[in-house]
C-alpha positions, 0 to 999 in steps of 0.5 A: 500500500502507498505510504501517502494518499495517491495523488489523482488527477481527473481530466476532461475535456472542459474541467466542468462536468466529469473531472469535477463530479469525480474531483467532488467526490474523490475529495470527499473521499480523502483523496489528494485530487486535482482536476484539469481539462486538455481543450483550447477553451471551455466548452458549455452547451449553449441555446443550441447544438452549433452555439456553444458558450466558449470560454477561456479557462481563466474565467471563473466558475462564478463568471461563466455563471452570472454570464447565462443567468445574464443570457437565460436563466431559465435555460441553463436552470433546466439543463443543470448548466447553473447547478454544476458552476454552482457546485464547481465554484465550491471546489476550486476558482476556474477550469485548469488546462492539464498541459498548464499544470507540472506538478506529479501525480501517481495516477491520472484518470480520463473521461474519454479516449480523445482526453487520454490520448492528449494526456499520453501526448503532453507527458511523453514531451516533457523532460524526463526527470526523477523517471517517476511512473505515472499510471494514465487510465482512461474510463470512457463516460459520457458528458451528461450529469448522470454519467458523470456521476455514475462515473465518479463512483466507478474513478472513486472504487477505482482508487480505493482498489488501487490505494489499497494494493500492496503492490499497485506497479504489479497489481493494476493490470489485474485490478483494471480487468477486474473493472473492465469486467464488472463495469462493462466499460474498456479501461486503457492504461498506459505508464509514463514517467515524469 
């Protein structure tokens, strides 16, 4: 078993829905967690499919939240836009890019293969420094509010699993199909070093 809490981070595309669902509940949990997106901007729906609202990740949770209760508030009060920014602005400020962030994590957990794929992409061009693992696994979850909540139970028992193995570099492959095949969902995994 790890000696300290694993650092997790959990990332997404936007940092608003899946990463933060799991980052909610994983911080209730103990865990030492971050959560990041890989996008250029912060993508939320809009009125309609092709007008997304867009915005960069220095803008707060409580600007993009007074921003639609200003442009329709009863929209974004039906489709759960405003009760997430609500609950998102309780955890941390804004949204975090994750190829902005340096700092080391035992584990980084993503929410869908295009997010994984530019995790692997960020952590292969950095400079390799104390050759350090990290396990990057992708958990494929739908962007809607109640798979991002099914989802960060599943990255939460996930972790508990994984803190509890008393060897997690030999243990994880096996803990992971073991997932796979009670969730009924593919995991990916692939070890990087910083």
């Amino acid at each position: 078993m790890p000696s300290h809490p694993l650092r997790v981070a959990v990332v997404c595309s936007s940092n608003q829905n899946r990463s933060m669902e799991a980052h909610n509940i994983l911080s209730k949990r103990g865990f030492d967690v971050r959560s990041f997106g890989t996008g250029s901007h912060v993508k939320l729906p809009g009125p309609a499919p092709d007008k997304p609202n867009v915005y960069d990740f220095k803008t707060s949770y409580e600007q993009m939240y007074n921003d639609l209760v200003r442009k329709d508030k009863e929209l974004y009060t039906q489709n759960g836009i405003l009760h997430m920014l609500d609950r998102n602005k309780r955890i941390k400020l804004k949204p975090e890019r994750f190829q902005n962030c340096k700092d080391k994590f035992d584990l980084v957990i993503t929410c869908e293969e295009r997010v994984y794929d530019q995790v692997l992409e960020d952590l292969s061009s950095r400079e390799q420094e104390t050759l350090q693992p990290v396990h990057v696994i992708n958990v494929d979850i739908q962007d809607n509010h109640e798979e991002a909540t099914l989802g960060a139970f599943l990255i939460c028992e996930l972790c508990q699993c994984i803190q509890h193995t008393d060897d997690m570099e030999n243990e994880i492959d096996e803990l992971l199909q073991e997932f796979e095949d009670k969730s009924n969902r593919p995991f990916l995994h692939t070890v990087c070093f910083y």
